[in-house]
Biopython code that builds the backbone (N, CA, C, O; Angstrom):
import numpy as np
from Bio.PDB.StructureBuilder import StructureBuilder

atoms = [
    (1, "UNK", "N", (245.580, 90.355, 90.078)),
    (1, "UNK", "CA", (245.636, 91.486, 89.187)),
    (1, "UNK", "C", (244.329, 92.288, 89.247)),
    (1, "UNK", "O", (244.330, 93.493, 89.497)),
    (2, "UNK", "N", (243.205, 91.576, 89.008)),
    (2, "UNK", "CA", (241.863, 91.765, 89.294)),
    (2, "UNK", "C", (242.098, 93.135, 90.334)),
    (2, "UNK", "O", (242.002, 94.274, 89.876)),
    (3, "UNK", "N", (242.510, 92.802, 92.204)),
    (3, "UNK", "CA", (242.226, 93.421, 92.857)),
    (3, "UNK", "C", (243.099, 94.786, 92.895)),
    (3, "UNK", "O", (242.589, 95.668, 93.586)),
    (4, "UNK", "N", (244.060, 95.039, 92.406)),
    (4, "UNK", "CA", (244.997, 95.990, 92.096)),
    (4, "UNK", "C", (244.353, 96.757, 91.179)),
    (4, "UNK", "O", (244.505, 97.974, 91.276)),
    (5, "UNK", "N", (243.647, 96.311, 90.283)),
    (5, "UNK", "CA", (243.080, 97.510, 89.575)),
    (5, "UNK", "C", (241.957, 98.014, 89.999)),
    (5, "UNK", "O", (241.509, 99.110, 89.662)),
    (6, "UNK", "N", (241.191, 96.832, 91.152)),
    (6, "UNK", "CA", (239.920, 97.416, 91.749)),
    (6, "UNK", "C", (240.619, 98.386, 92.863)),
    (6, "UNK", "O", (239.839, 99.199, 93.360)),
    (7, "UNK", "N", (241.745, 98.420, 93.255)),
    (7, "UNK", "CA", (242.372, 98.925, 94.327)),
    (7, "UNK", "C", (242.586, 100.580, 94.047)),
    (7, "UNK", "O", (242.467, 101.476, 94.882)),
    (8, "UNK", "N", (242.950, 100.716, 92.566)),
    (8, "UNK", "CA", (243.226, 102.082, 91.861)),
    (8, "UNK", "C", (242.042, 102.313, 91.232)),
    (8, "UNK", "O", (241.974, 103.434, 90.727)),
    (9, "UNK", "N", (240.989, 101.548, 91.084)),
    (9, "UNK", "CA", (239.720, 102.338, 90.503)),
    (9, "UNK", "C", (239.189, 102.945, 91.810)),
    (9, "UNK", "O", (238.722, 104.084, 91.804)),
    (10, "UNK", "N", (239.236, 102.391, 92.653)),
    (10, "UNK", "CA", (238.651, 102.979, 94.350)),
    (10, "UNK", "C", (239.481, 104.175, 94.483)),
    (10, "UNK", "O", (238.867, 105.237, 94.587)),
    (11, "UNK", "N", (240.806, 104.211, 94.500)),
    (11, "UNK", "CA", (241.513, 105.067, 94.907)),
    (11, "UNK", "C", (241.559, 106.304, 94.085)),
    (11, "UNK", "O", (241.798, 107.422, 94.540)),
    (12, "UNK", "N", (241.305, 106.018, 92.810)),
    (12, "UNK", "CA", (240.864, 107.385, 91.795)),
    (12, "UNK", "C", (239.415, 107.639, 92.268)),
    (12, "UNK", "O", (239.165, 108.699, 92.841)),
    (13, "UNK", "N", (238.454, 106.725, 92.058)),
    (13, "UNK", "CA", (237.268, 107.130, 92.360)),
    (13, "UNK", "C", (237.527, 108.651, 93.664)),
    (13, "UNK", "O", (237.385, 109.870, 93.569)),
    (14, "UNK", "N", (237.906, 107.824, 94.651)),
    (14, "UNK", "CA", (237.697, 108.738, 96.634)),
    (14, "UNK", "C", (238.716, 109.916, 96.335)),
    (14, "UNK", "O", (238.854, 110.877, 97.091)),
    (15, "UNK", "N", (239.402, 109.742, 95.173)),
    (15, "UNK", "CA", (240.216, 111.177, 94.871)),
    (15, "UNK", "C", (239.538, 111.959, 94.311)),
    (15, "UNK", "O", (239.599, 113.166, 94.548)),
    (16, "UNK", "N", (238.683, 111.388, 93.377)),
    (16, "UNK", "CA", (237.610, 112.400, 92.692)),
    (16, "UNK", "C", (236.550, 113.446, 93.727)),
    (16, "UNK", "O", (236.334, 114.637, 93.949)),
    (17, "UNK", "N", (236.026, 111.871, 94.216)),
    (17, "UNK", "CA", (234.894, 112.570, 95.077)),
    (17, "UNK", "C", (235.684, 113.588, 96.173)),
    (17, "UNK", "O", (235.383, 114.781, 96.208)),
    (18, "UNK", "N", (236.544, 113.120, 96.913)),
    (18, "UNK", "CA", (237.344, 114.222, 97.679)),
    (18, "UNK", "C", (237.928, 115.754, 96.907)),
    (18, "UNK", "O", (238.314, 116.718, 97.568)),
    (19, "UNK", "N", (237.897, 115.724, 95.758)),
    (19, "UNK", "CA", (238.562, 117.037, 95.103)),
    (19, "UNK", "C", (236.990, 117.559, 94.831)),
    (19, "UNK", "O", (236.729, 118.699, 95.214)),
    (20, "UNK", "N", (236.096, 116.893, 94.285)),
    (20, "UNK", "CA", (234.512, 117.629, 94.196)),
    (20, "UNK", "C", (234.136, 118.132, 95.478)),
    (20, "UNK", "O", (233.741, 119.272, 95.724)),
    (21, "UNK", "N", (234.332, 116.949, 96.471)),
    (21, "UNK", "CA", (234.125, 118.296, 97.758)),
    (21, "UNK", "C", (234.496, 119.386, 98.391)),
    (21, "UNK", "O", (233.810, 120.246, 98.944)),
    (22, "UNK", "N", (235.894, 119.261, 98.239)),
    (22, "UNK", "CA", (236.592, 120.527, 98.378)),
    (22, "UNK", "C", (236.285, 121.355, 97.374)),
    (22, "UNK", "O", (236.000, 122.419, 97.922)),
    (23, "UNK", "N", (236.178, 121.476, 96.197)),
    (23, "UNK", "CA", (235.410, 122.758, 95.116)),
    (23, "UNK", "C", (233.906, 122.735, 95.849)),
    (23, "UNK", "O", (233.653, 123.785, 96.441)),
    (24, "UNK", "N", (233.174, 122.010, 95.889)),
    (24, "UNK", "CA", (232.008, 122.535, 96.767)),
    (24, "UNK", "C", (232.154, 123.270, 97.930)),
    (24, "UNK", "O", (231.886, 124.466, 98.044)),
    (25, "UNK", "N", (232.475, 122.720, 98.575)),
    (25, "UNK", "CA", (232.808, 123.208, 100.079)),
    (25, "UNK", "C", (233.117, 124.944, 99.935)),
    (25, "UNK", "O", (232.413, 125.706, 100.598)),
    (26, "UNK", "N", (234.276, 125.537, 98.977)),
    (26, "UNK", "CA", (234.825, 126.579, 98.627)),
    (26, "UNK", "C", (233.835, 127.023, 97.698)),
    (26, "UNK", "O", (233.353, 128.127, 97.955)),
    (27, "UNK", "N", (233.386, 126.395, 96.615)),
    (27, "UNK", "CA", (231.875, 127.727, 96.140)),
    (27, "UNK", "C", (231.214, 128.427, 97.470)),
    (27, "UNK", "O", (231.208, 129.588, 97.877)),
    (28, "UNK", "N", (230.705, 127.301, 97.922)),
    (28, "UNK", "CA", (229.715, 127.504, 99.322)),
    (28, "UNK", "C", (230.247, 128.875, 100.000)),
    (28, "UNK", "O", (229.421, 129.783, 100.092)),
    (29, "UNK", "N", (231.811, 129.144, 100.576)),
    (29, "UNK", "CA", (232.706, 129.454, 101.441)),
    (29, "UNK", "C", (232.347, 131.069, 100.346)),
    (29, "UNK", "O", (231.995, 132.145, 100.829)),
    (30, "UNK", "N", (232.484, 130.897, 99.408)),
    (30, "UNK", "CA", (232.784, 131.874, 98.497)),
    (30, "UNK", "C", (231.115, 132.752, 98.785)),
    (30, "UNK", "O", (231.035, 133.700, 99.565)),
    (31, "UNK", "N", (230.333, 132.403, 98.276)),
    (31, "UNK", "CA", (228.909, 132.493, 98.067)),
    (31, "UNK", "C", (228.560, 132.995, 99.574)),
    (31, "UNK", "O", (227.830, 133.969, 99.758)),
    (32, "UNK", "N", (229.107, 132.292, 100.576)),
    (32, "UNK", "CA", (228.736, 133.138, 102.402)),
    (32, "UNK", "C", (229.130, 134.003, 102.513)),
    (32, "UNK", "O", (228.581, 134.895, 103.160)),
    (33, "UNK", "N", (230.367, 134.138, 101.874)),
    (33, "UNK", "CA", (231.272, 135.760, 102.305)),
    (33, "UNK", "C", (230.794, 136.726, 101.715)),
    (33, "UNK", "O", (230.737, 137.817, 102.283)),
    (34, "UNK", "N", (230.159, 136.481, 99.934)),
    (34, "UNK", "CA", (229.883, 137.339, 99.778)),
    (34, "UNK", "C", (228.618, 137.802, 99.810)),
    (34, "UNK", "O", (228.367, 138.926, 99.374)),
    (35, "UNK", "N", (227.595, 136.946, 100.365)),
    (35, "UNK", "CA", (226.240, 137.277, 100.770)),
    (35, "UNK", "C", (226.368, 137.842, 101.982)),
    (35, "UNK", "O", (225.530, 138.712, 102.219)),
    (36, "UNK", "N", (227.714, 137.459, 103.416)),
    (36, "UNK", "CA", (227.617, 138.238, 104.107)),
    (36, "UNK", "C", (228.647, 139.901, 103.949)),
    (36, "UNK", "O", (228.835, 140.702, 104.865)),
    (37, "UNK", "N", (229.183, 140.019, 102.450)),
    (37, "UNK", "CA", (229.466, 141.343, 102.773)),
    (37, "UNK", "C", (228.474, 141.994, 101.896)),
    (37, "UNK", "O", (228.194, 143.133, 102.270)),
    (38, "UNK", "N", (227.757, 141.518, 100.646)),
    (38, "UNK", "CA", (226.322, 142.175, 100.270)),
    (38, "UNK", "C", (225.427, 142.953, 101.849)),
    (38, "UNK", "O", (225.092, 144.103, 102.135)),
    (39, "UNK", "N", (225.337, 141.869, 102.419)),
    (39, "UNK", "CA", (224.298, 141.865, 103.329)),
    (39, "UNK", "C", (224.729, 142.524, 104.853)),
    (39, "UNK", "O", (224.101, 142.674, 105.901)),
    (40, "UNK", "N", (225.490, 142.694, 104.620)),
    (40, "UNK", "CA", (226.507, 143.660, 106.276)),
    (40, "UNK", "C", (226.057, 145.467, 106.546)),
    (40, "UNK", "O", (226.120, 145.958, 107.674)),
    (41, "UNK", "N", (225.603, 146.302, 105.279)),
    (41, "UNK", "CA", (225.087, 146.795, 105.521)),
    (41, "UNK", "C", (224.133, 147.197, 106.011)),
    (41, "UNK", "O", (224.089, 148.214, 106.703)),
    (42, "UNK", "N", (223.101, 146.401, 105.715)),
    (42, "UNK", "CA", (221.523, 145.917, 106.063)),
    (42, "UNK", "C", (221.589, 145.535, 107.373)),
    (42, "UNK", "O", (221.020, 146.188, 108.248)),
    (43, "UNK", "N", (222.404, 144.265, 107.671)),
    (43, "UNK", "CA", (222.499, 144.455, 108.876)),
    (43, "UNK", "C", (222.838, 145.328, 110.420)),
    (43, "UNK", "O", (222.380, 145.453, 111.556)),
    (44, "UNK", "N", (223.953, 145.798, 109.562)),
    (44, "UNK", "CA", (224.234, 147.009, 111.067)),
    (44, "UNK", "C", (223.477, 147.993, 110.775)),
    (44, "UNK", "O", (223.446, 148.827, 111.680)),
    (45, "UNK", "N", (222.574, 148.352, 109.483)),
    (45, "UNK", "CA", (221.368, 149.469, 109.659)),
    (45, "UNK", "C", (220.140, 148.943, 110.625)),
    (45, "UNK", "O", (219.501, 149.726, 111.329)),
    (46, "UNK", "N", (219.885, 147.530, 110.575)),
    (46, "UNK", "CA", (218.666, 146.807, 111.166)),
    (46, "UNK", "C", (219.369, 147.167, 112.921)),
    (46, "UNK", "O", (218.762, 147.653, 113.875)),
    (47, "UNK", "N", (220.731, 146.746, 112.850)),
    (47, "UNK", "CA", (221.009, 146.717, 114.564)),
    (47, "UNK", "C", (221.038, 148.109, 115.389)),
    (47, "UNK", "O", (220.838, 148.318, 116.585)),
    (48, "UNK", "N", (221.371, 149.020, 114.286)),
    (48, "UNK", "CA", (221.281, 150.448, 114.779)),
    (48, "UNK", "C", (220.184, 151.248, 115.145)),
    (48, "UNK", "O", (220.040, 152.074, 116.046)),
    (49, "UNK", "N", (219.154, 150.674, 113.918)),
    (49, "UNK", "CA", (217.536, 150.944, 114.051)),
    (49, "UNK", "C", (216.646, 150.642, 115.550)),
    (49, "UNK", "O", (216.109, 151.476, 116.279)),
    (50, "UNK", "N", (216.708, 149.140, 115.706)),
    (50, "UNK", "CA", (216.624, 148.875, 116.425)),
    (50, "UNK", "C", (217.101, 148.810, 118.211)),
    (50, "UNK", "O", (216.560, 148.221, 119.146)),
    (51, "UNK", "N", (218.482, 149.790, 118.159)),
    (51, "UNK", "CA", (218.615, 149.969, 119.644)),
    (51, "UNK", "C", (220.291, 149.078, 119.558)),
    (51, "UNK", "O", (221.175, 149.160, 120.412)),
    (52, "UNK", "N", (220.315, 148.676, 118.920)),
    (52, "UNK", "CA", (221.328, 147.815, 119.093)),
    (52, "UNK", "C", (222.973, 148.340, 118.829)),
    (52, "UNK", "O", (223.746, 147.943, 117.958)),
    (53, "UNK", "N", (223.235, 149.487, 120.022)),
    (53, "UNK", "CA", (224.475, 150.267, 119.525)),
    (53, "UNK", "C", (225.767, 149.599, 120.138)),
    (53, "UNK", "O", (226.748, 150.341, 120.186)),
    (54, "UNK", "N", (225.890, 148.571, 120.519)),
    (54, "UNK", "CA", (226.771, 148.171, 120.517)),
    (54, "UNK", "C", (227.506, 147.611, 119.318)),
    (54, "UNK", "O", (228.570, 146.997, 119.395)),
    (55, "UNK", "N", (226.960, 147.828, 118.398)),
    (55, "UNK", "CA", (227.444, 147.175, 117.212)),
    (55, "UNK", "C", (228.587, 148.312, 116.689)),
    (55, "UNK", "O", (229.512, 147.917, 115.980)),
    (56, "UNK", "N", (228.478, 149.864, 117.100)),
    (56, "UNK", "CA", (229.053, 150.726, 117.154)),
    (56, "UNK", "C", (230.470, 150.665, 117.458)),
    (56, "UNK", "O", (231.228, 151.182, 116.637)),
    (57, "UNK", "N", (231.105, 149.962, 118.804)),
    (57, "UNK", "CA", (231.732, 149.987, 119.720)),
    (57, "UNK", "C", (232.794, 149.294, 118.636)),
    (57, "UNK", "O", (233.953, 149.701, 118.719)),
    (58, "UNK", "N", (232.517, 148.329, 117.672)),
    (58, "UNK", "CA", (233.972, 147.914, 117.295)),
    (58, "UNK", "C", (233.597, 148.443, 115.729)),
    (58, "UNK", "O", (233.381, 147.517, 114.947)),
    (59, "UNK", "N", (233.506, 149.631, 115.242)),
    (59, "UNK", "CA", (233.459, 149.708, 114.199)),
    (59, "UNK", "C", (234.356, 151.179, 114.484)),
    (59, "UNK", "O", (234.399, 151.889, 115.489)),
    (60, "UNK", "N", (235.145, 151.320, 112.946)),
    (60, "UNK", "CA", (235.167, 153.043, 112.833)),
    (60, "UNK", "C", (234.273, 153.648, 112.008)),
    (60, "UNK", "O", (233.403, 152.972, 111.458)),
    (61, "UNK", "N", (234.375, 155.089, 111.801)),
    (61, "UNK", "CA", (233.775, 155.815, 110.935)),
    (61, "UNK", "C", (233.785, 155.405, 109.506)),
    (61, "UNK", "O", (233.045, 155.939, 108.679)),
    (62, "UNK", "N", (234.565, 154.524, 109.237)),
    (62, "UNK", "CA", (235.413, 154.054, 107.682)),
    (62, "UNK", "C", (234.278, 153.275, 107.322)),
    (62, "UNK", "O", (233.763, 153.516, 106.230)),
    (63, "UNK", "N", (233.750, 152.300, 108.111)),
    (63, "UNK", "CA", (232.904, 150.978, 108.097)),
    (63, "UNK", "C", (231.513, 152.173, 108.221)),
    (63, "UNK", "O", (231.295, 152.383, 107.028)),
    (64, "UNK", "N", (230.795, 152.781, 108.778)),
    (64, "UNK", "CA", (229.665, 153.489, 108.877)),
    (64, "UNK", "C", (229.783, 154.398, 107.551)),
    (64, "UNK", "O", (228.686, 154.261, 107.010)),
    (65, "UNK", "N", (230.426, 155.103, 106.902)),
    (65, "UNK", "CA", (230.141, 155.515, 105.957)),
    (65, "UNK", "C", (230.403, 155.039, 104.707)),
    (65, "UNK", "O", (230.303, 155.622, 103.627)),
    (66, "UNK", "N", (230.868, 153.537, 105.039)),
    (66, "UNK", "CA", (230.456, 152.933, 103.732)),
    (66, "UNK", "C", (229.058, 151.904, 103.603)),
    (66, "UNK", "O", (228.458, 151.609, 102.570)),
    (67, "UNK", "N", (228.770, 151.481, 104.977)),
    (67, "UNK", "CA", (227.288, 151.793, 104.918)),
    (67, "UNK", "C", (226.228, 152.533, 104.640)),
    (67, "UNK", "O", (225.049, 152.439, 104.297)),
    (68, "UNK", "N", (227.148, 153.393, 104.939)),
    (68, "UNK", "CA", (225.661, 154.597, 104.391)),
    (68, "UNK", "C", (225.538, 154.524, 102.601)),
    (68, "UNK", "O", (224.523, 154.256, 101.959)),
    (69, "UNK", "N", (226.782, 154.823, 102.118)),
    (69, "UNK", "CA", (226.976, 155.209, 100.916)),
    (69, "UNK", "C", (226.268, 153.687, 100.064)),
    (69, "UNK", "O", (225.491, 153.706, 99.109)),
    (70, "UNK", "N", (226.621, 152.914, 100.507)),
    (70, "UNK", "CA", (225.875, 151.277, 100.038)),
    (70, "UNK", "C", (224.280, 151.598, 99.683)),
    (70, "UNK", "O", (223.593, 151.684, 98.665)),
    (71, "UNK", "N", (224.075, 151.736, 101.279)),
    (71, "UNK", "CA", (222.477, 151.877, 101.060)),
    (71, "UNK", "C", (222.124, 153.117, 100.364)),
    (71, "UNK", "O", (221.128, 153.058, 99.643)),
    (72, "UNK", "N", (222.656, 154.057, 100.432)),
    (72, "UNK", "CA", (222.773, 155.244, 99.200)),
    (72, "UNK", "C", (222.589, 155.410, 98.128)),
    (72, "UNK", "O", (222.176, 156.358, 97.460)),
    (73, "UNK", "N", (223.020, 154.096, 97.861)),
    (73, "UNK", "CA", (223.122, 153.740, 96.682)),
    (73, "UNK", "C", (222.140, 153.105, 95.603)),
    (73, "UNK", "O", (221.820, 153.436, 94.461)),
    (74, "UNK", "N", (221.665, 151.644, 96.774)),
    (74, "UNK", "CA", (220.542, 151.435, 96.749)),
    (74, "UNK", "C", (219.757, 152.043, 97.069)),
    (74, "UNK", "O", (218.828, 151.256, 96.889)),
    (75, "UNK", "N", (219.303, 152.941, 97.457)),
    (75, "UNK", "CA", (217.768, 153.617, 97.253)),
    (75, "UNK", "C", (217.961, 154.626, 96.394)),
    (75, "UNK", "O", (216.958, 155.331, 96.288)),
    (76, "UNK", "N", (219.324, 155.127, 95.420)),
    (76, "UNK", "CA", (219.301, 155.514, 94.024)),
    (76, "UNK", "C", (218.749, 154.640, 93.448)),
    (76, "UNK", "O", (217.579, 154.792, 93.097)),
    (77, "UNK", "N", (219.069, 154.101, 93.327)),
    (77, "UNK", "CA", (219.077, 152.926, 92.223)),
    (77, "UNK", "C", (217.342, 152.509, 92.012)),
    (77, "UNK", "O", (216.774, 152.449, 90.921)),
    (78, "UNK", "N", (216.657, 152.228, 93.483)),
    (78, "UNK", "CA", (215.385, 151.871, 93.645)),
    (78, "UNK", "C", (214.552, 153.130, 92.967)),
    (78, "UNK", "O", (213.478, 152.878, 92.420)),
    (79, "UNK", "N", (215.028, 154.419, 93.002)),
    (79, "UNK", "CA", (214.217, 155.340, 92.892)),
    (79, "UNK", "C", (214.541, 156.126, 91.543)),
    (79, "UNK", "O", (213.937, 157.107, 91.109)),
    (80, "UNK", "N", (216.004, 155.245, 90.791)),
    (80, "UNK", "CA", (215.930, 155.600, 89.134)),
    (80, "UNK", "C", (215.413, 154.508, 88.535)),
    (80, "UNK", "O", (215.152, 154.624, 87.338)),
    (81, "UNK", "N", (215.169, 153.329, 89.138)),
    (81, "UNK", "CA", (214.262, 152.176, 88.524)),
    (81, "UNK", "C", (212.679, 152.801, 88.680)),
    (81, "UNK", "O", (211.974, 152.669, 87.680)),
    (82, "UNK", "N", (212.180, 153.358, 89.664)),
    (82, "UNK", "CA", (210.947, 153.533, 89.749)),
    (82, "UNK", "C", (210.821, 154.976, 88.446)),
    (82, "UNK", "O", (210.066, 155.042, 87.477)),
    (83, "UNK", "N", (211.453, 155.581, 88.732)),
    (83, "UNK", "CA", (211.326, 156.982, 87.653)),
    (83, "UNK", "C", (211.342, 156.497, 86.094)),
    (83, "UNK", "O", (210.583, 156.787, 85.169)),
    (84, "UNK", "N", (212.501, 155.641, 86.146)),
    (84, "UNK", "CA", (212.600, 155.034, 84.628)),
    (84, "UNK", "C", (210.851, 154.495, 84.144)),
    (84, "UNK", "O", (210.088, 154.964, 83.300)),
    (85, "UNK", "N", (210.709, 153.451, 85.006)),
    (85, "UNK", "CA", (209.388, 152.650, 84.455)),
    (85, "UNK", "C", (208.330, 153.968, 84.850)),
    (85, "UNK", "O", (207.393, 154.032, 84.054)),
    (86, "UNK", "N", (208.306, 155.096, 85.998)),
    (86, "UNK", "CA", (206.860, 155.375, 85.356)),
    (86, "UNK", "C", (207.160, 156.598, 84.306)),
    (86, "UNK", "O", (206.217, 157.140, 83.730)),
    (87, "UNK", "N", (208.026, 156.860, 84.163)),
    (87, "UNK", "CA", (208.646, 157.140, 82.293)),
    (87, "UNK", "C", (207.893, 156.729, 80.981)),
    (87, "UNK", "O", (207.402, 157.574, 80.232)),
    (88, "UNK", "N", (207.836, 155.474, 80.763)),
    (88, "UNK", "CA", (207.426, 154.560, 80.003)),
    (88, "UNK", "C", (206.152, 154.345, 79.905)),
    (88, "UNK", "O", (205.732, 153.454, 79.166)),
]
sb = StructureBuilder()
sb.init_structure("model")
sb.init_model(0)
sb.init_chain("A")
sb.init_seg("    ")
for serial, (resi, resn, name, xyz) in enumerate(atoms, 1):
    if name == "N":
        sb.init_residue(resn, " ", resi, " ")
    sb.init_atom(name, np.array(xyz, "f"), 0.0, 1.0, " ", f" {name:<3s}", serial, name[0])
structure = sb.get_structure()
C-alpha cells in the first residue's frame, strides 16, 4: 500500500513539475517575441545604417514605415520627456 501511494505522490509530484515547465518555458516564449518585436525596429534601423541593405530585399514598404513611425515615436516621446523636465 505504502508503495502505491509513493507511486501517485511521484506521479503528481513530475505532473506538477512538468506543467511549471511548460508555463515557464511559454512566459520565456512570450517575453522573446515581444522583446523581439519591441526591438525589430532598432534593429533594421542599425542594419540599414550600417550598409546592411539586404535586409530590404524581404521586407515591404508596410514593415519600413512602421519602423519609421515606431522610432517616430520614440524620439517624440524622448524629446516631450526632455521639454517636460526642463519645464520644471
Amino acid at each position: 500500500m505504502f508503495s502505491a501511494l509513493w507511486d501517485l505522490f511521484t506521479c503528481a509530484a513530475r505532473a506538477l513539475f512538468d506543467l511549471g515547465g511548460a508555463v515557464v518555458r511559454l512566459a520565456f516564449h512570450l517575453l522573446s517575441a515581444l522583446a523581439g518585436a519591441l526591438l525589430w525596429p532598432l534593429k533594421a534601423l542599425w542594419a540599414l545604417l550600417f550598409g546592411d541593405w539586404s535586409t530590404l530585399a524581404t521586407w515591404t514598404p508596410a514593415y519600413l514605415a512602421v519602423c519609421l513611425l515606431v522610432l517616430a515615436a520614440l524620439a517624440g516621446l524622448l524629446l516631450y520627456s526632455r521639454w517636460k523636465k526642463g519645464k520644471q
